[in-house]
N, CA, C and O of each residue as an XYZ file, in Angstrom:
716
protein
N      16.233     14.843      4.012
C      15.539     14.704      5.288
C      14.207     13.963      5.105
O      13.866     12.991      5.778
N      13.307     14.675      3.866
C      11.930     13.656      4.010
C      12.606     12.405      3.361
O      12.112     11.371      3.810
N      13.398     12.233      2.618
C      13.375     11.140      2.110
C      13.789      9.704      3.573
O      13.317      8.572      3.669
N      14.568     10.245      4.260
C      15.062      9.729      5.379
C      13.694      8.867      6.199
O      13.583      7.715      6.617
N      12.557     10.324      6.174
C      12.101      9.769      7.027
C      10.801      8.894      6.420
O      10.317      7.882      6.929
N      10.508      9.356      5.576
C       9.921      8.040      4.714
C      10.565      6.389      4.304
O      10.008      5.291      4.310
N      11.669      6.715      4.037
C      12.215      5.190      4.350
C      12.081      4.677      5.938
O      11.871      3.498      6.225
N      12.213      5.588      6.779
C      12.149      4.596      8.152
C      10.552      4.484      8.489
O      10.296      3.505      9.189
N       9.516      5.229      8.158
C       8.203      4.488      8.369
C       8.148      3.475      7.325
O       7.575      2.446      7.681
N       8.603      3.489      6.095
C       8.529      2.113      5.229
C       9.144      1.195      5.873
O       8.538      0.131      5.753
N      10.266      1.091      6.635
C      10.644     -0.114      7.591
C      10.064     -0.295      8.605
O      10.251     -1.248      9.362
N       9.136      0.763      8.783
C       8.473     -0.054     10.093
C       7.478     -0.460      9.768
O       6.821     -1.025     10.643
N       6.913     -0.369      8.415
C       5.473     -0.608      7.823
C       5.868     -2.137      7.466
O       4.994     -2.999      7.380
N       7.182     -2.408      7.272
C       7.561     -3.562      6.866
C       7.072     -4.815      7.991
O       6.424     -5.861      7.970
N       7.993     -3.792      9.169
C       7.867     -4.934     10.298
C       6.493     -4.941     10.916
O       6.294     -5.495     11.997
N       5.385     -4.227     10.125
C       4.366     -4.070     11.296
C       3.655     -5.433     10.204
O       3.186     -6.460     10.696
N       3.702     -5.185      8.779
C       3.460     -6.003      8.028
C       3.706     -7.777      8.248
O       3.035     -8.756      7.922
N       5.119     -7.585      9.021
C       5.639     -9.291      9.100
C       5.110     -9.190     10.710
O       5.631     -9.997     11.480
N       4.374     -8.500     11.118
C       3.812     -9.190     12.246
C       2.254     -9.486     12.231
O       1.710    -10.423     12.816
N       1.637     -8.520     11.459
C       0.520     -9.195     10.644
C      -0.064    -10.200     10.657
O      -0.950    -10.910     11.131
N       0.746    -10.040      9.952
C       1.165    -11.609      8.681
C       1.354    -13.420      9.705
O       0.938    -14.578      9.675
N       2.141    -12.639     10.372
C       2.145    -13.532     11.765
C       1.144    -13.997     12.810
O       0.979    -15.144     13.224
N       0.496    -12.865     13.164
C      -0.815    -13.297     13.579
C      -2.016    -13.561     12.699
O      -3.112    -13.872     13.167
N      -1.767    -13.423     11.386
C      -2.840    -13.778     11.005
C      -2.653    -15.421     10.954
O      -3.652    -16.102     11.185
N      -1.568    -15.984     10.697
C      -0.867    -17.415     10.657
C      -1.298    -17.958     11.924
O      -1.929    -19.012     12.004
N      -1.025    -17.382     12.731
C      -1.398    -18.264     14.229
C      -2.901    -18.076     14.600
O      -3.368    -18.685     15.563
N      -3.714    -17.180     13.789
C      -4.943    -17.209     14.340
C      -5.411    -18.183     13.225
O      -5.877    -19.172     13.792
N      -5.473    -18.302     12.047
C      -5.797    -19.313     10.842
C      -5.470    -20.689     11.544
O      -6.304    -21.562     11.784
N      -4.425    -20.730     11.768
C      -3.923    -22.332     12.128
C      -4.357    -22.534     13.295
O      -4.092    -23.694     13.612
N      -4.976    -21.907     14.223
C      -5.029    -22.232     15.707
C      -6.866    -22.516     15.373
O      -7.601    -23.444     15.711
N      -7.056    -21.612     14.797
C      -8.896    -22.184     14.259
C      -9.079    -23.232     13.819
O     -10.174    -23.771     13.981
N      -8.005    -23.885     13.083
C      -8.231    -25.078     12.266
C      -7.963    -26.024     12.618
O      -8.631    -27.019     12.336
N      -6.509    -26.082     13.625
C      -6.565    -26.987     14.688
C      -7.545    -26.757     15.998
O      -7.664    -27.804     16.636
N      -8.170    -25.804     16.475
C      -9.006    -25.826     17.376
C     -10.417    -27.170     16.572
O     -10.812    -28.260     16.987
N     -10.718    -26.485     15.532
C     -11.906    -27.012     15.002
C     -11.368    -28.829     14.518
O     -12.228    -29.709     14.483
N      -9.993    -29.120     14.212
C     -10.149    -30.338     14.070
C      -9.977    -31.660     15.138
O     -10.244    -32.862     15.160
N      -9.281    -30.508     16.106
C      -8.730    -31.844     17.483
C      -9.665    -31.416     18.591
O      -9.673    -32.185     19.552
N     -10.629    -30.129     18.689
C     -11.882    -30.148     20.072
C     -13.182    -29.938     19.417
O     -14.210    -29.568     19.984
N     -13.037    -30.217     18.136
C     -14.538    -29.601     17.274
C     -15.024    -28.186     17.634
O     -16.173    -27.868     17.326
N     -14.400    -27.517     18.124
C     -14.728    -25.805     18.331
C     -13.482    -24.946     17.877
O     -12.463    -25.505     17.471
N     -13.579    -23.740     17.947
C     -12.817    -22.594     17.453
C     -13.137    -21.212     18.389
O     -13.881    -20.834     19.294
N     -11.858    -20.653     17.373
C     -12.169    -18.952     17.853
C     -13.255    -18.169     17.128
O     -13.501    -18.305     15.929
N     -13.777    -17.480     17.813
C     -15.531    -17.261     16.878
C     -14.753    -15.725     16.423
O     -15.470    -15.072     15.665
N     -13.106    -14.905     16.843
C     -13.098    -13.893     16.764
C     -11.967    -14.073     15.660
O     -11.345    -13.035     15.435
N     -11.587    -15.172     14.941
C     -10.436    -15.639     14.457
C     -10.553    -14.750     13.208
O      -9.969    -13.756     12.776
N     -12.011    -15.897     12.646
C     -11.901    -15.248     10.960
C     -12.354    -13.591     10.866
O     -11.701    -12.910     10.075
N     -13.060    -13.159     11.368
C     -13.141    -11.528     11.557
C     -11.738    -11.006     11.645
O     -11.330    -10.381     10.666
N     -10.822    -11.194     12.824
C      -9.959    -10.363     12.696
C      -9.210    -10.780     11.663
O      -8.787     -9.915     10.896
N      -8.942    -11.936     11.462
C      -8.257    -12.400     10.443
C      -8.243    -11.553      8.857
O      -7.348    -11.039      8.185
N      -9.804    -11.731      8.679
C      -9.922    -10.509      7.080
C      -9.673     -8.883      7.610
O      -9.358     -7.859      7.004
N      -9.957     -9.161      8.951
C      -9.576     -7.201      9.094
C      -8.108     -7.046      8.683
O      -7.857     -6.190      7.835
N      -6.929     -7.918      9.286
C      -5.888     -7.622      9.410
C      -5.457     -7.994      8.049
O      -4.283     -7.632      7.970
N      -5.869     -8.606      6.801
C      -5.625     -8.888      5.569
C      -5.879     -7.524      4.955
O      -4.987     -7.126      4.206
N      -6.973     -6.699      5.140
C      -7.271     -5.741      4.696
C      -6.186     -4.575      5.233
O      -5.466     -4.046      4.386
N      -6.109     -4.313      6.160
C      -4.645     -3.524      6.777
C      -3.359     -4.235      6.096
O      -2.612     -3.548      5.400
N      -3.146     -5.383      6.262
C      -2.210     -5.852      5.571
C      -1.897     -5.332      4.043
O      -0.903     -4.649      3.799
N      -2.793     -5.704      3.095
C      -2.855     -5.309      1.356
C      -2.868     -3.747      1.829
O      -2.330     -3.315      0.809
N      -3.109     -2.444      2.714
C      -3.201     -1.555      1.765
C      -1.540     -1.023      2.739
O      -0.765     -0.293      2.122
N      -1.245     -1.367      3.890
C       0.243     -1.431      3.951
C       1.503     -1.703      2.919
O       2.596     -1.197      2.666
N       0.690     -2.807      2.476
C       1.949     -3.695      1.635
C       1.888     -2.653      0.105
O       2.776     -2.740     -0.742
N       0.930     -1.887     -0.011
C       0.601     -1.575     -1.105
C       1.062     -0.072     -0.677
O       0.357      0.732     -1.287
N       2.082      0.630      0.230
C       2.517      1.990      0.585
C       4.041      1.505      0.380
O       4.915      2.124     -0.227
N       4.183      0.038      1.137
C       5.763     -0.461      0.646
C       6.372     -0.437     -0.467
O       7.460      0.006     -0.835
N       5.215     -1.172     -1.141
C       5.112     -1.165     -3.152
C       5.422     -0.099     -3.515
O       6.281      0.031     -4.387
N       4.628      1.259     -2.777
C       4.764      2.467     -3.794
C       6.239      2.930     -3.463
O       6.880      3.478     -4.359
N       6.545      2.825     -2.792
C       7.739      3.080     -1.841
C       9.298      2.375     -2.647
O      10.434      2.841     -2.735
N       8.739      1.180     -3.097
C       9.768      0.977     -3.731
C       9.884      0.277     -5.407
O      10.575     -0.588     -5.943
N       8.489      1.457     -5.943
C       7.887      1.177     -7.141
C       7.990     -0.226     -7.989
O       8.343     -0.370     -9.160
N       7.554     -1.261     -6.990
C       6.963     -2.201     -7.067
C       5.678     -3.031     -7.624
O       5.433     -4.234     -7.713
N       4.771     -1.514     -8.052
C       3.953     -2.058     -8.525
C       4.118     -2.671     -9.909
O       5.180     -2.224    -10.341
N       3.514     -3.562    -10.892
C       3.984     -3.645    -11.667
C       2.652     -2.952    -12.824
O       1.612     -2.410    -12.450
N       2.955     -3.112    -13.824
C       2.432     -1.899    -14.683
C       3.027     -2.074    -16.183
O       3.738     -3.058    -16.384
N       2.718     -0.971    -17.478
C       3.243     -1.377    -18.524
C       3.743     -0.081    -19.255
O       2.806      0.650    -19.574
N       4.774      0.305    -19.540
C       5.710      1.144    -20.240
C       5.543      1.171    -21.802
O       6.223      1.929    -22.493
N       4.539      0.247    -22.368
C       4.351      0.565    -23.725
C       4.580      1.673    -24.740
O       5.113      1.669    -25.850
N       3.984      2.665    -23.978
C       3.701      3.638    -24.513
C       5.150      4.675    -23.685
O       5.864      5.306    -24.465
N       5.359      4.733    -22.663
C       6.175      5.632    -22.368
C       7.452      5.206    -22.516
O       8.345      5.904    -22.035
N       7.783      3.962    -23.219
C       8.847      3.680    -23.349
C       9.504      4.334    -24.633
O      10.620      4.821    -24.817
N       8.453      4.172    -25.416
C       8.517      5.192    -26.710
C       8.956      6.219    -26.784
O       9.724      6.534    -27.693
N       8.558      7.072    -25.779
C       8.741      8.542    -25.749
C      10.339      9.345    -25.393
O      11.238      8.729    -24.819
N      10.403     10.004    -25.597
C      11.735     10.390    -24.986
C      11.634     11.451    -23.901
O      10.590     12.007    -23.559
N      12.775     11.650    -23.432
C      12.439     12.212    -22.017
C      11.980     12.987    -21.356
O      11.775     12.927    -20.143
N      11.651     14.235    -22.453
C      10.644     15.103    -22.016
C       9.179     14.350    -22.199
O       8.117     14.572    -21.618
N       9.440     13.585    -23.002
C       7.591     12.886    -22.665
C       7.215     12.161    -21.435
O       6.193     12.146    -20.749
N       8.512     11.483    -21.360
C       8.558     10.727    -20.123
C       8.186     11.381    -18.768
O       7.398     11.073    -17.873
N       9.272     12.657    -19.010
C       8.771     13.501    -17.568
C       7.544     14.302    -17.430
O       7.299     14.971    -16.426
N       6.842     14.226    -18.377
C       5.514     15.035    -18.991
C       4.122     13.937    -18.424
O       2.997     14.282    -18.062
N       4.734     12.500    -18.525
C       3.516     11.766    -18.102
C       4.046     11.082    -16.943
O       3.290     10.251    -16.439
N       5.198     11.253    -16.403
C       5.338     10.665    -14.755
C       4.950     11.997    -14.179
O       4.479     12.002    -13.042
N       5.098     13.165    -14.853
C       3.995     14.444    -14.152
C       2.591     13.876    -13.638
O       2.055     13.531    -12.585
N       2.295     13.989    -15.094
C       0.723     13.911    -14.878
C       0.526     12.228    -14.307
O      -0.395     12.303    -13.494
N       0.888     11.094    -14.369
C       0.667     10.288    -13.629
C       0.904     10.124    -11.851
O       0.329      9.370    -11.065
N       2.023     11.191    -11.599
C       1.786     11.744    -10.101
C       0.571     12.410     -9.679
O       0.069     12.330     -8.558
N       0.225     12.940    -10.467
C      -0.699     13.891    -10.033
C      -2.339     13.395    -10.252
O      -3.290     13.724     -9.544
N      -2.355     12.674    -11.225
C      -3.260     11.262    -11.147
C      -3.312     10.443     -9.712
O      -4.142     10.130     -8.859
N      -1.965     10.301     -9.972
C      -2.038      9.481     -8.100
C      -2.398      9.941     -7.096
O      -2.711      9.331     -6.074
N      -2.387     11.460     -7.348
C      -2.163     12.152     -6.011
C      -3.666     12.384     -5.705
O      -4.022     12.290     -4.530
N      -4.492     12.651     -6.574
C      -5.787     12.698     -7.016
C      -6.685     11.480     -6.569
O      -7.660     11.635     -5.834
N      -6.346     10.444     -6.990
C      -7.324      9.087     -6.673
C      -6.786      9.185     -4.987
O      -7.706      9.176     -4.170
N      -5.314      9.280     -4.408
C      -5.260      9.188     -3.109
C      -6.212      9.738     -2.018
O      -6.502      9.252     -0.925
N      -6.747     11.240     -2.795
C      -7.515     12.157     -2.061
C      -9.068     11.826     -2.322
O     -10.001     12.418     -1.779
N      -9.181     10.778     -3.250
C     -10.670     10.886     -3.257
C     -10.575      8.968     -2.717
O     -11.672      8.413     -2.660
N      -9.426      8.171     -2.394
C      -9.480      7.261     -1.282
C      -9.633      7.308     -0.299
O     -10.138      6.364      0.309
N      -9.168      8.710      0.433
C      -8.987      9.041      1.477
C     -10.427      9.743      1.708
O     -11.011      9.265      2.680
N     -10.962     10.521      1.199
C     -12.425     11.229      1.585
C     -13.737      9.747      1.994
O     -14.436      9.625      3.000
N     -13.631      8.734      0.626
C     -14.338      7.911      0.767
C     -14.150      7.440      1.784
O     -15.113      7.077      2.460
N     -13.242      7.333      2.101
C     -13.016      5.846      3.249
C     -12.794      7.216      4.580
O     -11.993      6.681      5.346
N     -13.016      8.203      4.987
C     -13.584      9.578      5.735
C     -15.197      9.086      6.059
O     -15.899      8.776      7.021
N     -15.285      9.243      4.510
C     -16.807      9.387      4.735
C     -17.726      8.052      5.076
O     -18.886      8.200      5.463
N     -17.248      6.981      4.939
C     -17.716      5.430      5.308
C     -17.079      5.443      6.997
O     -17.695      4.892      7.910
N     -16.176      5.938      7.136
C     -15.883      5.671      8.529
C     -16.614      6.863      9.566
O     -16.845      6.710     10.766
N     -16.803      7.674      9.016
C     -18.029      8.686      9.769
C     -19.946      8.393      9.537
O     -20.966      8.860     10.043
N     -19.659      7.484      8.608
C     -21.157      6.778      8.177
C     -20.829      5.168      9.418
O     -21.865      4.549      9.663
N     -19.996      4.807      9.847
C     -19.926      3.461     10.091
C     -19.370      3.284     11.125
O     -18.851      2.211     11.434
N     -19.385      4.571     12.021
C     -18.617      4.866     13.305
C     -19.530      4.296     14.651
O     -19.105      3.653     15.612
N     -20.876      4.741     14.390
C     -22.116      3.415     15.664
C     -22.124      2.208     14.784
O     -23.264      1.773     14.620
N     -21.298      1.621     14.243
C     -21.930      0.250     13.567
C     -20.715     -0.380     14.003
O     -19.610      0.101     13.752
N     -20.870     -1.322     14.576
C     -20.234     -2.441     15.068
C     -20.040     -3.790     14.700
O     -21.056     -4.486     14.716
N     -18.964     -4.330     14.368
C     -18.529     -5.608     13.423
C     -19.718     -7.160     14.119
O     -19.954     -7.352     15.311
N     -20.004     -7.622     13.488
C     -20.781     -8.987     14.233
C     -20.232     -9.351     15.229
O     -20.793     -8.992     16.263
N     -18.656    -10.378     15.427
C     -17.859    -10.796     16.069
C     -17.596    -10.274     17.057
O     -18.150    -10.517     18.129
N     -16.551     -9.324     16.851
C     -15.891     -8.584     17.645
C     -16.001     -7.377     18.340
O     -15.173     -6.876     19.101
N     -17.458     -6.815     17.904
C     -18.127     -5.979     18.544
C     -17.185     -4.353     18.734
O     -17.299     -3.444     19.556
N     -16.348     -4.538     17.656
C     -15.427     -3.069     17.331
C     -16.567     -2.560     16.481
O     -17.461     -3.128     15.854
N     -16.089     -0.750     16.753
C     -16.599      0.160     15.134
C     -15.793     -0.563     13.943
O     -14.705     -1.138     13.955
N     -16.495     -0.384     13.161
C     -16.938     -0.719     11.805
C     -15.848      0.609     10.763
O     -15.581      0.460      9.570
N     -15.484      1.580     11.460
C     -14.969      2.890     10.925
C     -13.487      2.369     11.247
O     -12.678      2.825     10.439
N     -12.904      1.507     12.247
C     -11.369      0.787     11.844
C     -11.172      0.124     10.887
O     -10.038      0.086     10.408
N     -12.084     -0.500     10.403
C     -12.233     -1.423      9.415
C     -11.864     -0.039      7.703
O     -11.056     -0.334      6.822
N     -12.398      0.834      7.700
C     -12.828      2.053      6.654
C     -11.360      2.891      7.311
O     -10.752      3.428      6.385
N     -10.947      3.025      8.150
C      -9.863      3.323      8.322
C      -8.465      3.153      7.769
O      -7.485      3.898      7.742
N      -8.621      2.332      7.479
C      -7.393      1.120      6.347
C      -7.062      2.244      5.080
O      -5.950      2.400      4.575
N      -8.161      2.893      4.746
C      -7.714      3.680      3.118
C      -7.305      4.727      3.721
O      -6.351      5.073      3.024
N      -7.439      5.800      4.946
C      -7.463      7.031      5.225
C      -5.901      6.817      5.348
O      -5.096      7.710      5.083
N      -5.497      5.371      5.836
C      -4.074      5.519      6.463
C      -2.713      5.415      5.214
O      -1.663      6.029      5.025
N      -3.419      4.310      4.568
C      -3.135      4.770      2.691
C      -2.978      5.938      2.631
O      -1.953      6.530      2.969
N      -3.659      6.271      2.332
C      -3.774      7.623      1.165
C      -2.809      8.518      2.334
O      -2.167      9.400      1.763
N      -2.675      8.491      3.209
C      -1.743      9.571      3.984
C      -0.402      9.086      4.284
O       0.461      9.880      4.655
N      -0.160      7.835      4.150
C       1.092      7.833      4.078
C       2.197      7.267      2.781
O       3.414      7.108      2.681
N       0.611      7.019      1.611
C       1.595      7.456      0.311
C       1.631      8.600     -0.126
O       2.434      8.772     -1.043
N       0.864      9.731      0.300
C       1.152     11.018     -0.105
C       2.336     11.492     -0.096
O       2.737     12.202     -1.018
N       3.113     11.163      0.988
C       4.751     11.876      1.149
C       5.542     11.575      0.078
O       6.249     12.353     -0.563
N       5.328      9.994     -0.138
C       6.190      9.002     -1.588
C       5.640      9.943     -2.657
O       6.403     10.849     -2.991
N       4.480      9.885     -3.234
C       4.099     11.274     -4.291
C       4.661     12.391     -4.631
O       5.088     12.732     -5.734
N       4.642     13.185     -3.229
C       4.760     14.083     -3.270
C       6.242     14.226     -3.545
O       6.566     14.842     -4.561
N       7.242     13.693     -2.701
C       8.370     13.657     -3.193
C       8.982     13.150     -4.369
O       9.942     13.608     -4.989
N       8.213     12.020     -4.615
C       8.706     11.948     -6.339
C       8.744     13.202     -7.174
O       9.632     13.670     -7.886
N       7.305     13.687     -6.832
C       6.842     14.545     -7.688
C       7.508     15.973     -7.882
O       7.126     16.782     -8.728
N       8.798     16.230     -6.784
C       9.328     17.001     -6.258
C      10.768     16.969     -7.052
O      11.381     17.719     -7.811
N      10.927     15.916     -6.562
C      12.063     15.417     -7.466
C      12.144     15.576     -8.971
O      12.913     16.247     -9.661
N      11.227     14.845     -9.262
C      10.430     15.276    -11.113
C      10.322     16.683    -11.662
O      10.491     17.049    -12.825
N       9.953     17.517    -10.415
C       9.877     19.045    -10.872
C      11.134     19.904    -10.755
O      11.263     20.970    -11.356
N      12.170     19.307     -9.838
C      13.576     19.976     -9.187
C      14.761     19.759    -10.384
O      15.742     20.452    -10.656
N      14.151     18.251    -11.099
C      15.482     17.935    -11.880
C      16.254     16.726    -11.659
O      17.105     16.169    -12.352
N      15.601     16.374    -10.187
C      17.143     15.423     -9.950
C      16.475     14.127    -10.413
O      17.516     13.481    -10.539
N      15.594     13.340    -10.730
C      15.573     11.996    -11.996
C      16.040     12.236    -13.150
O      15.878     13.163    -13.945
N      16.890     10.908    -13.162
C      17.838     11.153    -14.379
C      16.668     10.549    -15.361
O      15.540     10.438    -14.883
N      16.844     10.257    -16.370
C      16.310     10.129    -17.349
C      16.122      7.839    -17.634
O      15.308      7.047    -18.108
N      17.009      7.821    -17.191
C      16.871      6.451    -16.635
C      16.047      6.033    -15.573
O      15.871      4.831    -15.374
N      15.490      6.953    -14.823
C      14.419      6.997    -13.560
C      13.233      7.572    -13.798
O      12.644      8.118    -12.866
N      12.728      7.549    -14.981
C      11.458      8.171    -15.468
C       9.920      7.614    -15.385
O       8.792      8.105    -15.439
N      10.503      6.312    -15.222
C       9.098      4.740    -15.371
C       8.813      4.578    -13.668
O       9.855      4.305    -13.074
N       7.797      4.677    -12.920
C       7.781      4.502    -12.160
C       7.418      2.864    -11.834
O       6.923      2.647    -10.728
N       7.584      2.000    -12.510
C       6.572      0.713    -12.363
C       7.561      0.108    -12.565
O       8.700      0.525    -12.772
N       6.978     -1.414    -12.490
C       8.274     -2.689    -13.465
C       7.458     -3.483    -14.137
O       6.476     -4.065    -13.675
N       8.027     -3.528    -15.700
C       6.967     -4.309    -16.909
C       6.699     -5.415    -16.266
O       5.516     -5.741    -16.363
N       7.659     -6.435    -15.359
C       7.454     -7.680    -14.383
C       8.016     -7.915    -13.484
O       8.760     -7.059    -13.005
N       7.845     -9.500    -12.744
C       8.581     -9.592    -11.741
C       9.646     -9.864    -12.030
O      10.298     -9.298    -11.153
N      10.461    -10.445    -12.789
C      11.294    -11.067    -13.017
C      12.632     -9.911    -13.859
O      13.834    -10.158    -13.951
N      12.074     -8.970    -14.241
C      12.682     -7.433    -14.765
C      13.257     -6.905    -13.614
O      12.592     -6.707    -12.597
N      14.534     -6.643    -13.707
C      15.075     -6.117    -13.150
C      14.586     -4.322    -12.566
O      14.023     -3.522    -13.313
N      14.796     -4.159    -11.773
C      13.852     -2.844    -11.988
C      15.339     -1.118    -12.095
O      16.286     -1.140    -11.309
N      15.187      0.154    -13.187
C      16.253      0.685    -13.029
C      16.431      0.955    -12.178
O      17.628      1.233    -12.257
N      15.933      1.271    -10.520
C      16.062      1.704     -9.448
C      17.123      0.996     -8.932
O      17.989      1.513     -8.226
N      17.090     -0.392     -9.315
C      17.468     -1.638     -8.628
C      18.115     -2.455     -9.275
O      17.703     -3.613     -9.201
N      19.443     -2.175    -10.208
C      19.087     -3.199    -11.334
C      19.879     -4.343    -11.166
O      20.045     -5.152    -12.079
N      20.571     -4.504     -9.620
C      21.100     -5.502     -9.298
C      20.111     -7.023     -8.927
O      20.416     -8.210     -9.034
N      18.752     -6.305     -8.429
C      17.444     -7.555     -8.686
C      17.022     -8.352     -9.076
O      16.086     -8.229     -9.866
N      17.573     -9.723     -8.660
C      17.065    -10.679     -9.586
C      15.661    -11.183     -8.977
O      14.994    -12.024     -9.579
């Protein structure tokens, strides 16, 4: 059931991502043709533009975790055998789970510090902007937590121990049809 429903906010994080992504394209290009064929522009372009880059990277970066994408290096845990393995995808959950909660307080506490402060441009709070990590850290918690669930229940096989991929071009075991 959670797993269910974490894959369908990861698809919609997808599509909220490729629409983004989309307006950030039409506001970039519409500035640049504004500024080269009437010599003026949108004065609200490049503001929203880095806001929505910033929402963008920490979205794209819940997808990643989502489909352990990040990439990373197995040096050392490749070595190990499988009780080591499951001994430090422990404690590296719980590492994660840790920096999530002290992403999430910071970016609490900047958006309650930055809540009367208003962007130059666009004349929004300044606390949407600081908002971006709170929404992180809460909706990779579920991916965590359920790994971490999984890790403690039994059901990763021993071939599912690495949460990362040494590269891009590595097939990943989750996935190993991936080219």
């Amino acid at each position: 059931m959670l797993e269910k429903l974490i894959d369908g906010y990861c698809q919609l994080i997808s599509y909220l991502i490729a629409a983004l992504l989309a307006l950030m394209v039409v506001l970039v290009f519409g500035n640049v043709f504004m500024r080269y064929a009437f010599n003026s522009g949108f004065s609200i372009s490049e503001e929203l533009s880095r806001w929505l880059f910033v929402w963008l990277t920490f979205l794209g970066a819940v997808a990643a975790l989502r489909s352990n994408a990040h990439l990373g290096t197995d040096m050392l845990v490749g070595k190990l055998g499988p009780l080591g393995k499951k001994i430090c995808m422990g404690l590296s959950l719980l590492l994660m789970l840790y920096c999530l909660w002290l992403l999430f307080k910071g970016s609490y506490d900047q958006s309650v510090i930055n809540w009367d402060t208003t962007s130059a441009v666009m004349e929004v709070s300044m606390s949407w902007f600081y908002a971006s990590g709170m929404v992180f850290a809460v909706l990779s918690a579920p991916i965590l937590l359920g790994d971490l669930w999984r890790l403690l229940s039994g059901q990763i096989d021993d071939d599912h121990l690495v949460l990362m991929q040494e590269s891009e071009e590595a097939p990943h075991p989750a996935n190993p049809d991936h080219r």
